[in-house]
Backbone as JSON Lines, residues from 0, in Angstrom:
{"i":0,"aa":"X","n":[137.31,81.0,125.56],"ca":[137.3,82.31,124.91],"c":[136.83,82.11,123.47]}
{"i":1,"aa":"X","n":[135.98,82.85,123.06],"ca":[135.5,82.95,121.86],"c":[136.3,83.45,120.62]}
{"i":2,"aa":"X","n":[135.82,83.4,119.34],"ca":[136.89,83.96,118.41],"c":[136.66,85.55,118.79]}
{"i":3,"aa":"X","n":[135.4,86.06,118.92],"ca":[135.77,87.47,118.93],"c":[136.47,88.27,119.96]}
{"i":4,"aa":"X","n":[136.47,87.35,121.0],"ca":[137.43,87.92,122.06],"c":[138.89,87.57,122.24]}
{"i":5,"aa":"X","n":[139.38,86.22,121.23],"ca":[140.43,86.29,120.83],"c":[141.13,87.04,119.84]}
{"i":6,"aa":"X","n":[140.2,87.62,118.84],"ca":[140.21,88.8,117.93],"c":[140.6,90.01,118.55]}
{"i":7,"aa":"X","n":[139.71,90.49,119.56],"ca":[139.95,91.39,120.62],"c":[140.82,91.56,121.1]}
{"i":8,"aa":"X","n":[141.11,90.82,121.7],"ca":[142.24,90.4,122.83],"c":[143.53,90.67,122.14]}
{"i":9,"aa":"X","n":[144.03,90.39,120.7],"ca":[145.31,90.54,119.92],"c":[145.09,92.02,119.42]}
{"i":10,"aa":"X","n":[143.99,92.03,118.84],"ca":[144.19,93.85,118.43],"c":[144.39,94.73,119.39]}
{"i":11,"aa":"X","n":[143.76,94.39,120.65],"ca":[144.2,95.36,121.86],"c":[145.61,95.23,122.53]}
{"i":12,"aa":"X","n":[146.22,94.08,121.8],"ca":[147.31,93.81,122.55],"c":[148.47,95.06,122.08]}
{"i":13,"aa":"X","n":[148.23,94.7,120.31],"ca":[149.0,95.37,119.24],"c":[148.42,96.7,119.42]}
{"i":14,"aa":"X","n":[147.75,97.41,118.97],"ca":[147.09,98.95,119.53],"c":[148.04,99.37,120.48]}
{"i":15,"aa":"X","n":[147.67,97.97,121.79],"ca":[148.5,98.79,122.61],"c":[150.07,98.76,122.75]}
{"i":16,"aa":"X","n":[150.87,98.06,122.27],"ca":[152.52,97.8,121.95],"c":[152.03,99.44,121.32]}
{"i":17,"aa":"X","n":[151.76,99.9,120.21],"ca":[152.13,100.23,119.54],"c":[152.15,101.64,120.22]}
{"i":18,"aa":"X","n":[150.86,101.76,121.08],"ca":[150.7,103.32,121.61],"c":[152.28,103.39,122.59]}
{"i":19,"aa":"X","n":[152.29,101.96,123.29],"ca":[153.38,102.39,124.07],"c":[154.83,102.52,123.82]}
{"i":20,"aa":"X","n":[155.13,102.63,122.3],"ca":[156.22,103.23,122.09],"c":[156.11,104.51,121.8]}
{"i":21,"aa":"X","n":[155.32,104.87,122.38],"ca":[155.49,106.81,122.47],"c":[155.76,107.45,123.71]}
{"i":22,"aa":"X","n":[156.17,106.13,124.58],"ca":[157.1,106.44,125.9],"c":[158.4,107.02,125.72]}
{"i":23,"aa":"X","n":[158.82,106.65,124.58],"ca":[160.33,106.85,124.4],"c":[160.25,108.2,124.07]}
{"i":24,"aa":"X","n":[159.88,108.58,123.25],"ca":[159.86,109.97,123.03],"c":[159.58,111.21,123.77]}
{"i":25,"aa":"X","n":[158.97,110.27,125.31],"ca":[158.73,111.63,126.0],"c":[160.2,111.95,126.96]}
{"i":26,"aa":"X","n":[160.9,111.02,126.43],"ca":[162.07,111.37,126.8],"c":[163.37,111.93,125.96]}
{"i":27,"aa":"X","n":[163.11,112.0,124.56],"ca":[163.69,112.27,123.76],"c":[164.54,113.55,124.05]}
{"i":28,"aa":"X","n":[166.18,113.85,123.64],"ca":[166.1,115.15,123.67],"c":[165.41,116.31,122.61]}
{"i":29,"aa":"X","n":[165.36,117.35,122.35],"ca":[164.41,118.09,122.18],"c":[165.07,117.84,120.52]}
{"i":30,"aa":"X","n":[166.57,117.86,120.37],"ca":[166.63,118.0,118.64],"c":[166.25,117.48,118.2]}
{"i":31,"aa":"X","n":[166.35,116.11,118.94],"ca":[166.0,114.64,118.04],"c":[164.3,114.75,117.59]}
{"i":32,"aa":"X","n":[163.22,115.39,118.68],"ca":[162.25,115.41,118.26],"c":[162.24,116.41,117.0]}
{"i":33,"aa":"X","n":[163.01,117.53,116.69],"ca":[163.38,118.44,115.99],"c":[163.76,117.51,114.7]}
{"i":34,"aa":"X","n":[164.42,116.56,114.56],"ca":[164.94,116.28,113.47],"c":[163.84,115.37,112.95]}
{"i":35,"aa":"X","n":[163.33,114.81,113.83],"ca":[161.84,113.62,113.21],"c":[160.84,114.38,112.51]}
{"i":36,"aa":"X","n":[160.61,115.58,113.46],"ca":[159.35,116.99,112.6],"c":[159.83,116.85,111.12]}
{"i":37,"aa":"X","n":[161.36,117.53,110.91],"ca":[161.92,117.97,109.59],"c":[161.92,116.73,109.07]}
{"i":38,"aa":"X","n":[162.12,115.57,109.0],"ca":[162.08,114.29,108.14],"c":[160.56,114.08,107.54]}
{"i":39,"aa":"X","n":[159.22,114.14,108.99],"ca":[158.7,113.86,108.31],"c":[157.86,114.92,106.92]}
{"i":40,"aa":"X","n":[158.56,115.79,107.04],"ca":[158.25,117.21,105.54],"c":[157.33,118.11,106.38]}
{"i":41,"aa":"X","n":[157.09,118.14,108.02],"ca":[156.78,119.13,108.84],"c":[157.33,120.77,109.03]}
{"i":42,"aa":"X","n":[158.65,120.78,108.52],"ca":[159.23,122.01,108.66],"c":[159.78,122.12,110.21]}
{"i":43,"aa":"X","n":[160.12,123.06,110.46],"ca":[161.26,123.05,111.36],"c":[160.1,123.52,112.67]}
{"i":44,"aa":"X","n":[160.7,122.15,113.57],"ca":[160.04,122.4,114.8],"c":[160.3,123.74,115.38]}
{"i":45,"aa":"X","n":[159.28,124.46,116.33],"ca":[159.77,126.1,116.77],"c":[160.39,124.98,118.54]}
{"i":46,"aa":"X","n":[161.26,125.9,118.72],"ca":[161.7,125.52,120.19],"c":[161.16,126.49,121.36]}
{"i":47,"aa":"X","n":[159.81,126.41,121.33],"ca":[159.7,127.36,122.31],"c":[159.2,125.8,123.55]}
{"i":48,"aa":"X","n":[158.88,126.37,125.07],"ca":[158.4,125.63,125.93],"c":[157.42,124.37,125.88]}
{"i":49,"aa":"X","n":[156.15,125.61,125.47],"ca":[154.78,124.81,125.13],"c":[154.54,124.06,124.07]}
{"i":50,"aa":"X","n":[155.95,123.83,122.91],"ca":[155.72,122.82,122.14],"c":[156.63,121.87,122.59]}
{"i":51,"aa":"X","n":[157.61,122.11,123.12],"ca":[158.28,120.74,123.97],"c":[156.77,120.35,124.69]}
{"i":52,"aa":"X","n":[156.43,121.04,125.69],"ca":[155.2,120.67,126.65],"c":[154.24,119.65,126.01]}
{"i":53,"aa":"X","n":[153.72,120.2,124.92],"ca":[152.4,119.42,124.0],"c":[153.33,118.07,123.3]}
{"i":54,"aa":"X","n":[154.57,118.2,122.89],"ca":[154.81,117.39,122.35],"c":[155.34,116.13,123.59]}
{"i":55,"aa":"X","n":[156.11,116.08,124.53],"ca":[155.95,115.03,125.3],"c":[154.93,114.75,126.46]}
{"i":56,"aa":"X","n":[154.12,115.2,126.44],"ca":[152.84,115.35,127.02],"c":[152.16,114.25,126.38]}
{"i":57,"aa":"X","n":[151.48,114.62,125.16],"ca":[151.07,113.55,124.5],"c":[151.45,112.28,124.46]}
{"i":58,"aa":"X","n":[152.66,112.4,123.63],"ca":[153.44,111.49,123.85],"c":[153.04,110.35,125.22]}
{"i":59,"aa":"X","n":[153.69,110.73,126.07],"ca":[152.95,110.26,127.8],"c":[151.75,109.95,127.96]}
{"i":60,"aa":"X","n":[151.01,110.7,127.2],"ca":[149.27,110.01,127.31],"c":[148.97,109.12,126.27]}
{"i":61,"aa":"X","n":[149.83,109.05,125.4],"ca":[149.47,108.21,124.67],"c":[150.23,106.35,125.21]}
{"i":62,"aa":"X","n":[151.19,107.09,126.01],"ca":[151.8,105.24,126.38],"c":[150.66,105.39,127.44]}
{"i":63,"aa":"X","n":[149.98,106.3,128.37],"ca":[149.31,105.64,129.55],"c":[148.43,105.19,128.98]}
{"i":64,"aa":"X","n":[147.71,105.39,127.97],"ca":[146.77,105.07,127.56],"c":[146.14,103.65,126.55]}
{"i":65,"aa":"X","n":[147.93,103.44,126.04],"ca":[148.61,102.22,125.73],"c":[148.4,101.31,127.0]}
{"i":66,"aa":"X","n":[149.15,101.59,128.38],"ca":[148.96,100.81,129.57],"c":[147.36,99.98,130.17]}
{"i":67,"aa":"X","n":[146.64,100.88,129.48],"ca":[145.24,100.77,129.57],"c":[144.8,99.94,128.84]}
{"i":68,"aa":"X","n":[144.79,100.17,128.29],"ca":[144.38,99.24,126.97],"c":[144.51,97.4,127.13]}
{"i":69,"aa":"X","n":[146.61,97.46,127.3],"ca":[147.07,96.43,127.46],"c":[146.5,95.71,128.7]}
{"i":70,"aa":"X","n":[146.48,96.21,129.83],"ca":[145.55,96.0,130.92],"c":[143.8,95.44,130.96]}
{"i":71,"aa":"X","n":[143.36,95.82,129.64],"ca":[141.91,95.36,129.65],"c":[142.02,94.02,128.94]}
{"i":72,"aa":"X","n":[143.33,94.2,127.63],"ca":[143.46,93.16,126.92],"c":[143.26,91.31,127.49]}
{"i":73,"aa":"X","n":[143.81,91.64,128.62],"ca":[144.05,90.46,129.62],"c":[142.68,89.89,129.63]}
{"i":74,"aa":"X","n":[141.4,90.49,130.03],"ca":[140.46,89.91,130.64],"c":[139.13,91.14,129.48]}
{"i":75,"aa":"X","n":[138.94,90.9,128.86],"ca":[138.04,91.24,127.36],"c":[136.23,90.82,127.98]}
{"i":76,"aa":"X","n":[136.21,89.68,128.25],"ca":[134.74,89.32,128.69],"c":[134.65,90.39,130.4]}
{"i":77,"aa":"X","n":[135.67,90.34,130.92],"ca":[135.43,90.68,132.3],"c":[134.99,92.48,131.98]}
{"i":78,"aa":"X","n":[135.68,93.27,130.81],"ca":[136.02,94.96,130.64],"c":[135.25,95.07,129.35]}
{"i":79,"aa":"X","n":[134.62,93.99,128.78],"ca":[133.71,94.4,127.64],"c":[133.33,95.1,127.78]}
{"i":80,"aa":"X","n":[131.98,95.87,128.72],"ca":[131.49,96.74,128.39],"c":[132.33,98.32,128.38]}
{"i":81,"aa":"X","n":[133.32,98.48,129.1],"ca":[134.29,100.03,129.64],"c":[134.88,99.25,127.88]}
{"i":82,"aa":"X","n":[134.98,98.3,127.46],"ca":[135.85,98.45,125.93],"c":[135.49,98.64,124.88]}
{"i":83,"aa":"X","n":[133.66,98.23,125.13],"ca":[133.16,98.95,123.76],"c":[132.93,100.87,124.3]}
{"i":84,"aa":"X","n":[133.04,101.43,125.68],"ca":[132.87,102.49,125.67],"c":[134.01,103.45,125.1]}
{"i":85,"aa":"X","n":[135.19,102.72,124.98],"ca":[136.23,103.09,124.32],"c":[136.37,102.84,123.04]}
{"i":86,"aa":"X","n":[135.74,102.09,122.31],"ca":[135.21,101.95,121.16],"c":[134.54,103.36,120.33]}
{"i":87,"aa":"X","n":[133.69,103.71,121.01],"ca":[132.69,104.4,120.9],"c":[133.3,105.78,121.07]}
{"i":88,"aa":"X","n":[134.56,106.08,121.92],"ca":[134.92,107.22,122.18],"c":[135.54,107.44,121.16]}
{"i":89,"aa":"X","n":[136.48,106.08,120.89],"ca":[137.51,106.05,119.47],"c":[136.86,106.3,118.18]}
{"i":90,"aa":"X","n":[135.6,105.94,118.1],"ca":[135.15,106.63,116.73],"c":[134.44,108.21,117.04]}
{"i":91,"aa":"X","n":[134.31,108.96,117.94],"ca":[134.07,110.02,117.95],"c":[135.98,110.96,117.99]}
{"i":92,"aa":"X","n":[136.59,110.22,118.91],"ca":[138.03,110.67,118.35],"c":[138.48,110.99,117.27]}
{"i":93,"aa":"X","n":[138.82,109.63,116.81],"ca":[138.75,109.61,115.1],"c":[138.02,110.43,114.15]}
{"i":94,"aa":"X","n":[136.82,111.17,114.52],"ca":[136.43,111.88,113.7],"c":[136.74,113.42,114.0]}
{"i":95,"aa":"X","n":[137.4,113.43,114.91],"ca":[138.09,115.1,115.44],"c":[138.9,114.79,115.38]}
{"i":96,"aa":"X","n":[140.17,114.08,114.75],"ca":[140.9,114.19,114.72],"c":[141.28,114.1,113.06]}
{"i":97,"aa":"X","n":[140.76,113.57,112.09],"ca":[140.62,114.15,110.68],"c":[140.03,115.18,110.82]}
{"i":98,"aa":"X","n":[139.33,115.89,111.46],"ca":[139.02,117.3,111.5],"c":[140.19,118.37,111.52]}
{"i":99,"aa":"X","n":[140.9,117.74,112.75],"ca":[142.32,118.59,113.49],"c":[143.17,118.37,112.13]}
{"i":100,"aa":"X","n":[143.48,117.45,112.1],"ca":[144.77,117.12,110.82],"c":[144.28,117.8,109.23]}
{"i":101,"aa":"X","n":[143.08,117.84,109.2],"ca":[143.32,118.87,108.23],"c":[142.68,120.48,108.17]}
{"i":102,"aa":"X","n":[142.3,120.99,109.46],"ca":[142.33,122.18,110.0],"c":[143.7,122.48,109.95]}
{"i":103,"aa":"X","n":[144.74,121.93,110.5],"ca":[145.97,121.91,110.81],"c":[147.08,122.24,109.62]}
{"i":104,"aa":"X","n":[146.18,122.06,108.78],"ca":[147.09,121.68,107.32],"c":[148.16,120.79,107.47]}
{"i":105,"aa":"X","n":[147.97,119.5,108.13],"ca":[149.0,118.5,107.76],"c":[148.87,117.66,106.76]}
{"i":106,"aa":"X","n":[150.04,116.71,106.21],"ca":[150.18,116.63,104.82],"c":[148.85,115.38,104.73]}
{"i":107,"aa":"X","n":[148.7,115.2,103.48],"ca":[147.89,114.13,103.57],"c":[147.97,112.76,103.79]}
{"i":108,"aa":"X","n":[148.87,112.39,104.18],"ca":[149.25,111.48,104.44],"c":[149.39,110.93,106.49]}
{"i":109,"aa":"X","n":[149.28,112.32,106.53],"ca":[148.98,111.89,108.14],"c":[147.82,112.25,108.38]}
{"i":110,"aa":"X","n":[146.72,113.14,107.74],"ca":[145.12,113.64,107.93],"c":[144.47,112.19,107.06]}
{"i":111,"aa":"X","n":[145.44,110.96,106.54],"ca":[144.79,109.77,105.67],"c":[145.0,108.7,106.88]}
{"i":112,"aa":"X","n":[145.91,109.08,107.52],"ca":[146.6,107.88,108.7],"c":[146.3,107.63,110.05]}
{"i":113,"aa":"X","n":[146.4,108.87,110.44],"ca":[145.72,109.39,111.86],"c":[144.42,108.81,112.13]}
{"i":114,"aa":"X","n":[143.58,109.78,111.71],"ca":[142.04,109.98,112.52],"c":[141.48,108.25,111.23]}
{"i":115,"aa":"X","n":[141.12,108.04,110.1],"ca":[140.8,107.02,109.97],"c":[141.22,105.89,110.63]}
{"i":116,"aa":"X","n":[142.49,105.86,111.0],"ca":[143.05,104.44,111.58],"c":[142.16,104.26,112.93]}
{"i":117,"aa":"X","n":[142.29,105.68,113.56],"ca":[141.74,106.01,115.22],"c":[139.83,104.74,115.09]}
{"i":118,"aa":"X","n":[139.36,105.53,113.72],"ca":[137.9,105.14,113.7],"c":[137.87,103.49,113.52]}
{"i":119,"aa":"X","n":[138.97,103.29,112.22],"ca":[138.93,102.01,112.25],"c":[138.97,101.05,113.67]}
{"i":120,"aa":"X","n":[139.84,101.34,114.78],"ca":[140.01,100.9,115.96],"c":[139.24,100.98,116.46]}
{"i":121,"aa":"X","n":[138.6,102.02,117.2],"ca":[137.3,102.51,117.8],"c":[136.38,101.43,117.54]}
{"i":122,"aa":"X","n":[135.95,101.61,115.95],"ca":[134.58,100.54,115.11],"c":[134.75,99.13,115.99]}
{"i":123,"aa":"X","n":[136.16,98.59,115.62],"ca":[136.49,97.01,115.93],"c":[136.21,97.23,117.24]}
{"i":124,"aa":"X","n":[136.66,97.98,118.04],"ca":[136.66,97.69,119.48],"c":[135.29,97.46,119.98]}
{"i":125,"aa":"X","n":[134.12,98.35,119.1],"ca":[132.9,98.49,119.69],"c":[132.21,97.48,118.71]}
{"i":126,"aa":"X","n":[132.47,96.64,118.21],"ca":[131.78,95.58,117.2],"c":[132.55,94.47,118.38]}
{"i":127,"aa":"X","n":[133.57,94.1,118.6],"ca":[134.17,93.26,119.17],"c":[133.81,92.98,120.47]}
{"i":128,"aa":"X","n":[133.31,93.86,121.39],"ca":[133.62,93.84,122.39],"c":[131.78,93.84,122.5]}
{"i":129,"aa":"X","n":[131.21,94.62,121.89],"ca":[129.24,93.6,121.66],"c":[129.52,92.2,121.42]}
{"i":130,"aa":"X","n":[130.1,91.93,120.65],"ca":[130.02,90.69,120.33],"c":[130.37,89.84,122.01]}
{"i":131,"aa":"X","n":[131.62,90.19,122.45],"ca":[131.88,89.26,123.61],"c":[131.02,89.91,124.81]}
{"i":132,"aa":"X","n":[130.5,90.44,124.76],"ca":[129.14,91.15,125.83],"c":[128.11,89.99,125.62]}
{"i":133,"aa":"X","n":[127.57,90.17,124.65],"ca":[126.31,89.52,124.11],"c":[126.71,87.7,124.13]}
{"i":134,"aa":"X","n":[128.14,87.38,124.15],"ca":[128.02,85.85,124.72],"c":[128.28,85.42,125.28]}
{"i":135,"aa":"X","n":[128.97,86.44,126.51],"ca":[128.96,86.23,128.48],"c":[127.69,86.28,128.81]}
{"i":136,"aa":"X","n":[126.34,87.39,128.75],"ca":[125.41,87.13,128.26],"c":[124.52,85.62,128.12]}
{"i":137,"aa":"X","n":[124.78,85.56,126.89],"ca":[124.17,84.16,126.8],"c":[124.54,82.97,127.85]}
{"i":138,"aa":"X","n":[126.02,83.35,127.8],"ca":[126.34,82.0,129.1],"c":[126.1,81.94,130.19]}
{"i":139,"aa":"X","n":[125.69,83.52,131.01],"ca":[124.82,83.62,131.84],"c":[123.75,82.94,132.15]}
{"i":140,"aa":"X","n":[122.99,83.72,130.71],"ca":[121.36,83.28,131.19],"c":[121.74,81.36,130.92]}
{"i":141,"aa":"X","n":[122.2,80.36,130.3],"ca":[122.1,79.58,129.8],"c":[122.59,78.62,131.07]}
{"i":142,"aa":"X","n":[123.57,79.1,131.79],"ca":[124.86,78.55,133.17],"c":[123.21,78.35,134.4]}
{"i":143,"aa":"X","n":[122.09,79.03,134.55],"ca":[121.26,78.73,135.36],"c":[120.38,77.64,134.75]}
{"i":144,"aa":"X","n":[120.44,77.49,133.73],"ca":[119.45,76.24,133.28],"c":[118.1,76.8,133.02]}
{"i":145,"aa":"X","n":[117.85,78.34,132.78],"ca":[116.36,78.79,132.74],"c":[116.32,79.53,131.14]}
{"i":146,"aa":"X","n":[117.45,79.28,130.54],"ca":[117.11,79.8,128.91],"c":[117.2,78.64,127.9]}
């Protein structure tokens, strides 16, 4: 394994730990998500359905999506290419989503945290994951003895 796919391989690991503690919360009871809103200077969650709905919903897509991740982490040369396409999605994410966060009027500190972090990830994933493309690649053409 190369450095950039050992590079890879740990940031996707961590990315993904990290998405998948938003499992817990889709189980949360509803105050507790209520009391995290008001801490973080959100104002008082409304209790209607469809914001329980959106809020552990997400939540849930964000650990499956954690699961995913951690799952490609394993084998980087084998999912390079589906990881720079997630790369690539992550910096178009990332840029609708500093859109959303401050359409949204959230504070600046989560429209500074959110969607840049998203791009930052995205970038690495799709720099990282060319990189280990381009030297399975080489070991290809090189493993027949004709480059």
């Amino acid at each position: 394994m190369n450095r950039s796919a050992r590079i890879l391989k740990v940031l996707m690991i961590v990315a993904a730990l990290s998405m998948l503690a938003a499992l817990a919360p889709v189980f949360f009871p509803f105050a507790w998500m209520q009391a995290i809103h008001e801490a973080l200077g959100l104002g008082a969650l409304p209790e209607l359905p469809i914001v329980e709905y959106m809020a552990r919903s997400l939540s849930a897509f964000y650990a499956c999506y954690g699961a995913l991740v951690l799952y490609l982490a394993f084998d980087v040369a084998r999912y390079a290419s589906l990881i720079r396409f997630l790369g690539a999605l992550g910096l178009l994410f990332g840029a609708v989503m500093v859109w959303v966060d401050i359409a949204s009027g959230l504070p600046p500190y989560w429209a500074l945290g959110e969607g840049p972090f998203i791009l930052v990830l995205g970038a690495a994933l799709y720099v990282l994951a060319g990189k280990v493309r381009a030297a399975a690649g080489a070991r290809e053409t090189t493993a027949g003895g004709c480059a």
